[in-house]
N, C-alpha and C positions, 0 to 999 in steps of 0.2 A: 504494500500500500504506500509506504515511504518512497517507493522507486518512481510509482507512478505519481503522484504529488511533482516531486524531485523533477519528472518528465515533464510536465505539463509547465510548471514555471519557467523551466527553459525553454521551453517553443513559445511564449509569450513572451520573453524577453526577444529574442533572435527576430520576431516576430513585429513587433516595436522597435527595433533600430532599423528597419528599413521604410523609407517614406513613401506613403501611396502613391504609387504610378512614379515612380521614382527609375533613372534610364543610366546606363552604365555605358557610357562613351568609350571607342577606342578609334584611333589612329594613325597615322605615320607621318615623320616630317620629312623631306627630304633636301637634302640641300645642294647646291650649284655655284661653283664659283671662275673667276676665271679662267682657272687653270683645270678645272673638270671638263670633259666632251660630254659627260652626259650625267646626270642626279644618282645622287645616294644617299641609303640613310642616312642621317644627321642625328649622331648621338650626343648625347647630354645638353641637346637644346632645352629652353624653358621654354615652358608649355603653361600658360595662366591660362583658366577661364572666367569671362568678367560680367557681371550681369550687364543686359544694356539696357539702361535704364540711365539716369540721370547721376545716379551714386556712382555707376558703373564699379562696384566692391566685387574685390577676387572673391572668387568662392572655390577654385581651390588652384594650384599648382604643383606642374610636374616635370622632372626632369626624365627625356627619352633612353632608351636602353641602346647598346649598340646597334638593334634592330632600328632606332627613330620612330620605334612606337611608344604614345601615351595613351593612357588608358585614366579614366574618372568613374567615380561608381558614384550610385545612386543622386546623381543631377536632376534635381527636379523639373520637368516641363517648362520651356519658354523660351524666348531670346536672349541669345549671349553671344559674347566675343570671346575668339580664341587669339590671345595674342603668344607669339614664338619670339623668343627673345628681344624683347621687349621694341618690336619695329613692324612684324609684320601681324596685321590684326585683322582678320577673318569672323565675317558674323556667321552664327548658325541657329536653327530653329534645334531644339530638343524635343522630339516625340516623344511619345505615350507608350512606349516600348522599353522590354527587358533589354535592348543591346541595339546602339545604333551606333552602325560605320559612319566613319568621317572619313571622305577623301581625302588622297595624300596632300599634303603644302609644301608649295616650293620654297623654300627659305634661299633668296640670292642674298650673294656676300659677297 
């Protein structure tokens, strides 16, 4: 009886940290410069997301893996900016979806 008690508190908690309709972004940066012929990952860029709104406040930042993917979890629905080290700023809608791809961004340097 203790186990299932013990059960059930736990899936209400796990249950509670995730926000309703809440969307888990992921995608890749890649970058270009002038000594490249063609783009590549771009590791350890910074990856902010910023509400767009008027405050425009981060709501979270990431830095990319040697792959130049970032990933955000549970982002709630609306409009926002992605800015990539601190110059190139990209708006995007966030759907009402468990997992939405972001196409690649070109970071020139």
């Amino acid at each position: 009886m203790k186990l299932r008690v013990l059960l059930v508190i736990i899936c209400f908690f796990f249950y509670g940290t995730t926000p309703v309709g809440a969307t888990d972004l992921r995608g890749r940066v890649d970058g270009i410069g002038q000594w490249a012929s063609a783009p590549f990952p771009l590791a350890k860029a910074s990856v902010e997301i910023k509400r767009q709104d008027n405050s425009q406040s981060v709501v979270a930042v990431y830095r990319t893996g040697r792959d130049g993917m970032y990933y955000f979890r549970n982002v709630s629905p609306g409009q926002y900016l992605l800015v990539v080290n601190n110059s190139l700023t990209v708006p995007i809608q966030v759907e009402t979806t468990p997992l939405q791809d972001i196409g690649p961004l070109l970071f020139r340097y």
